[in-house]
Backbone as JSON, one array per atom type, in Angstrom:
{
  "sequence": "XXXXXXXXXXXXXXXXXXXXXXXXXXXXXXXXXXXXXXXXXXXXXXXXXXXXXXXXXXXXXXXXXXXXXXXXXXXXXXXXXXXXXXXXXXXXXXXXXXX",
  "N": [[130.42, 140.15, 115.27], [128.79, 139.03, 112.62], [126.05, 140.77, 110.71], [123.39, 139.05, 109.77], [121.72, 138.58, 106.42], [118.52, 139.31, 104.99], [116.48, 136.68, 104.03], [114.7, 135.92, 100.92], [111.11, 136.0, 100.5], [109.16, 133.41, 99.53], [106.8, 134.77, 97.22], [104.78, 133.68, 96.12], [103.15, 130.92, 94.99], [102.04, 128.49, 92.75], [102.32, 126.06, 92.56], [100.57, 123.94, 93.58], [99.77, 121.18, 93.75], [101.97, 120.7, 95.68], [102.93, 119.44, 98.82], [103.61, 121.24, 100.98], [102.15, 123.55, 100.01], [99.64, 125.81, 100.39], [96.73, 127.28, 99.85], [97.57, 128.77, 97.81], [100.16, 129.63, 98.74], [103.49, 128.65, 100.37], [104.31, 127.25, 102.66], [107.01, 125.65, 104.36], [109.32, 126.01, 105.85], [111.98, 127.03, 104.61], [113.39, 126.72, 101.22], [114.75, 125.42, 98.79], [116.77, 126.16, 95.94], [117.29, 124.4, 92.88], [119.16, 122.7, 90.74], [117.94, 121.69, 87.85], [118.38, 120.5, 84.64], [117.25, 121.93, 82.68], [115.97, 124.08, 84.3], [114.9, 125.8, 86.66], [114.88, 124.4, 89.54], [112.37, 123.66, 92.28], [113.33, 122.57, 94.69], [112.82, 121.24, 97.25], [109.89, 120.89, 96.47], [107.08, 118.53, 97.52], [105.51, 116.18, 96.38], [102.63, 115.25, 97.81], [99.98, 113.71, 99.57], [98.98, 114.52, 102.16], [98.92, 117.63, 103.89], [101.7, 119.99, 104.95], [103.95, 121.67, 106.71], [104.43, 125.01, 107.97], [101.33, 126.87, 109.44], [102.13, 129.63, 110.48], [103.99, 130.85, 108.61], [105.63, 132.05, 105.8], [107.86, 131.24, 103.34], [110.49, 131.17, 103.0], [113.53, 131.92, 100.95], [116.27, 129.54, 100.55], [118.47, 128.34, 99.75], [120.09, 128.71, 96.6], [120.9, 126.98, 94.12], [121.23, 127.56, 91.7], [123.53, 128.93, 89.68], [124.01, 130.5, 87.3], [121.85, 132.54, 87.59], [120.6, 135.77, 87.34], [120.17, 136.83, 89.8], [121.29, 135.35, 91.84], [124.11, 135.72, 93.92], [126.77, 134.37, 95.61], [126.1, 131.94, 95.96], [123.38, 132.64, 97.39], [120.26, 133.99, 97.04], [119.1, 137.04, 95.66], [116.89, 137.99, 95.1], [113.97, 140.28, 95.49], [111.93, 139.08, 96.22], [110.75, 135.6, 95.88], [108.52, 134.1, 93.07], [107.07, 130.94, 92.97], [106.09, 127.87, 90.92], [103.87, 125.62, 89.24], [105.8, 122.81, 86.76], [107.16, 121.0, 84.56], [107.29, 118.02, 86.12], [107.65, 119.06, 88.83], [108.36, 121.54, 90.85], [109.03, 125.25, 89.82], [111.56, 128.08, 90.09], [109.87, 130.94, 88.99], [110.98, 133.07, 89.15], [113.56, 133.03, 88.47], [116.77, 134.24, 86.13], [118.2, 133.96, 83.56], [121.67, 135.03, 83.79]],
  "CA": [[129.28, 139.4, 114.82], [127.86, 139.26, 111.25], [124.4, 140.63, 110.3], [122.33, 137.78, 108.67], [120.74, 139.27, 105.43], [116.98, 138.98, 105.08], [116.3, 135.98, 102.89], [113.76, 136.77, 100.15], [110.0, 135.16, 100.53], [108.1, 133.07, 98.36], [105.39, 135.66, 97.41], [103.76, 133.03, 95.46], [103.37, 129.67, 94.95], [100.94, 128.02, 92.29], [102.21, 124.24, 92.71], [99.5, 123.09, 94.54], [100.63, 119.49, 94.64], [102.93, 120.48, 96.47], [102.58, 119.09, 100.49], [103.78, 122.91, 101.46], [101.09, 124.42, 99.56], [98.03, 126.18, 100.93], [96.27, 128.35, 99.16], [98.8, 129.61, 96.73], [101.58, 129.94, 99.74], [104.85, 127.9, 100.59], [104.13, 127.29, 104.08], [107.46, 125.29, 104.39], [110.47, 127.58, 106.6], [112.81, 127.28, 103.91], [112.91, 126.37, 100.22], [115.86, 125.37, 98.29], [116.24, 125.8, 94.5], [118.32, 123.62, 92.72], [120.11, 122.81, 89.48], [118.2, 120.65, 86.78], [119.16, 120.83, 83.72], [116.86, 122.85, 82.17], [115.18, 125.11, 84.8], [115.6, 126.22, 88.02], [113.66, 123.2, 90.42], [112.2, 124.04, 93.51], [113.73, 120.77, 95.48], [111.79, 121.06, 98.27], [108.54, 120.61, 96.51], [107.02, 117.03, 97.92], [103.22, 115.59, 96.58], [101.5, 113.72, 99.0], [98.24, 114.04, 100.03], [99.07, 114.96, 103.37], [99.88, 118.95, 103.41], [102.65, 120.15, 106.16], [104.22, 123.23, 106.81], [104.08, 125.72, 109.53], [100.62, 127.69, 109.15], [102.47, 130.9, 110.04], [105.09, 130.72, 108.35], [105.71, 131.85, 104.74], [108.79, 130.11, 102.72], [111.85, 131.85, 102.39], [114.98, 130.82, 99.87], [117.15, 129.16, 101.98], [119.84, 128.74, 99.26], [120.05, 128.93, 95.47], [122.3, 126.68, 93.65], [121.22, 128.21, 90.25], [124.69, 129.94, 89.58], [123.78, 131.53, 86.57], [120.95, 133.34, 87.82], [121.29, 137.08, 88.11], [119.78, 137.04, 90.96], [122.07, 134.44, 92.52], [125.47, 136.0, 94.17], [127.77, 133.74, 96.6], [124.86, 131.07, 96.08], [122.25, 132.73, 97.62], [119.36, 134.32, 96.06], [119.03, 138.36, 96.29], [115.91, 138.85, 94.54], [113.32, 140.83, 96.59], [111.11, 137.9, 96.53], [110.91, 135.0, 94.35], [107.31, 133.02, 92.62], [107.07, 129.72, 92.3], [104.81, 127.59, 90.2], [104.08, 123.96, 88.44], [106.25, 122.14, 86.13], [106.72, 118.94, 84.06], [106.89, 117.02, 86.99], [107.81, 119.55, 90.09], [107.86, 123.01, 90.48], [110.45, 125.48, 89.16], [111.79, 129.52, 90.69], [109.71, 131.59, 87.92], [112.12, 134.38, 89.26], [114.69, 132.57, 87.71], [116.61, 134.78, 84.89], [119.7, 133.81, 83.43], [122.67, 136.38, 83.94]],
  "C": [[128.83, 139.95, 113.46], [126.46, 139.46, 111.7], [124.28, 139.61, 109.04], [121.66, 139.07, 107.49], [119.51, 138.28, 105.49], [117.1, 138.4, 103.73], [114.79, 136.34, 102.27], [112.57, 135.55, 100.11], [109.96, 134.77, 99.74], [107.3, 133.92, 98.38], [104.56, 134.87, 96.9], [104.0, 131.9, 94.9], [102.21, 128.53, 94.28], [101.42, 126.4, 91.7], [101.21, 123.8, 93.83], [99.51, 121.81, 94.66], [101.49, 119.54, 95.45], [102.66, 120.24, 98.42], [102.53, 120.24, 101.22], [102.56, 123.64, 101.09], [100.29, 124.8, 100.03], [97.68, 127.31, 100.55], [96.97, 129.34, 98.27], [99.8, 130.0, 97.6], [101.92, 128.99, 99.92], [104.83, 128.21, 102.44], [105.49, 126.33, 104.44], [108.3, 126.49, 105.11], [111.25, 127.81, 105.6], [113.06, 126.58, 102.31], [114.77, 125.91, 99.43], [115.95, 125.34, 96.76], [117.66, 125.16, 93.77], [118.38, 123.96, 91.28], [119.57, 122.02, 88.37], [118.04, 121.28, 85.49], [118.62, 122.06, 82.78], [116.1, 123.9, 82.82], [115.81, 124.48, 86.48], [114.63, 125.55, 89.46], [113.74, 124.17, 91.94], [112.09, 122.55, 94.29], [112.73, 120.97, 96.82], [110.09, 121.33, 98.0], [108.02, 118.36, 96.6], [105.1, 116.94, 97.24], [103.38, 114.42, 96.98], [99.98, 114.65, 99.23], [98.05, 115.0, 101.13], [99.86, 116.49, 103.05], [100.4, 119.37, 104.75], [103.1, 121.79, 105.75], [104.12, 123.86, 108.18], [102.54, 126.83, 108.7], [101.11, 129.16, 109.29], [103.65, 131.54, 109.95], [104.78, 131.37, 106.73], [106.97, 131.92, 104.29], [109.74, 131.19, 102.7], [113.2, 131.21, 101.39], [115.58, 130.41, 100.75], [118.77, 129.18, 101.07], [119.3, 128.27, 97.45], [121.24, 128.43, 94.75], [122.67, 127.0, 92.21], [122.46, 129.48, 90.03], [124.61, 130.71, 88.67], [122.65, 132.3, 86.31], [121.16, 134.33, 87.83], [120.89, 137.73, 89.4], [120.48, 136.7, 92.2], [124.12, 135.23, 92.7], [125.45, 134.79, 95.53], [126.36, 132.47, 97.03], [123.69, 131.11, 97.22], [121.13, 133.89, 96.83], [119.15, 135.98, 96.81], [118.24, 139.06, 95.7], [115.06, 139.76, 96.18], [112.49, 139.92, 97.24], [110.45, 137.23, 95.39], [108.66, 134.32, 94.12], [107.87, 131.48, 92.02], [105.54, 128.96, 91.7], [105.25, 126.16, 89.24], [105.63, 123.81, 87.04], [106.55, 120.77, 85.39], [106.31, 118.28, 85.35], [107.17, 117.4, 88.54], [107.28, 121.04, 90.18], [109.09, 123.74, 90.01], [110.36, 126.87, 90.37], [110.89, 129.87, 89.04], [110.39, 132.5, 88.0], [113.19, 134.66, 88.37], [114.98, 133.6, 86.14], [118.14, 134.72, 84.66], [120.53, 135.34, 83.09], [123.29, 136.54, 82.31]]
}
């Protein structure tokens, strides 16, 4: 049997449009950060009105498709724990740091 490695929290989370959001936390189980073109999106940010999540829960990466992160080996993310926060029109990883 493999040990699972400990995926790395959101410690912080200042999209507050985002449906996950509450009080500057990513109450969502798992987060995914994706690939656009110029920054490193946090795809699982949703605005609606309505905010969801698990209350005690806080967000973990789930996977990291930002390949040229240096944070990012075998596309998952191996910071200690990432921040997220607004953007044009979503949110981004501020963790994010190209290799």
């Amino acid at each position: 049997m493999t040990a699972m490695m400990e995926m790395p929290r959101v410690q912080e989370c200042t999209a507050v449009e985002c449906a996950y959001n509450q009080h500057e936390g990513c109450h969502a189980f798992a987060i995914t950060i994706g690939t656009e073109a110029d920054s490193a999106s946090c795809t699982t940010f949703f605005d609606i009105s309505s905010k969801g999540g698990l209350d005690a829960v806080i967000a973990q990466v789930g996977a990291c498709k930002r390949v040229d992160c240096r944070f990012n080996a075998e596309l998952e993310c191996r910071a200690p724990a990432i921040r997220v926060g607004p953007s044009r029109e979503t949110a981004d990883c501020m963790t994010y740091e190209p290799a």
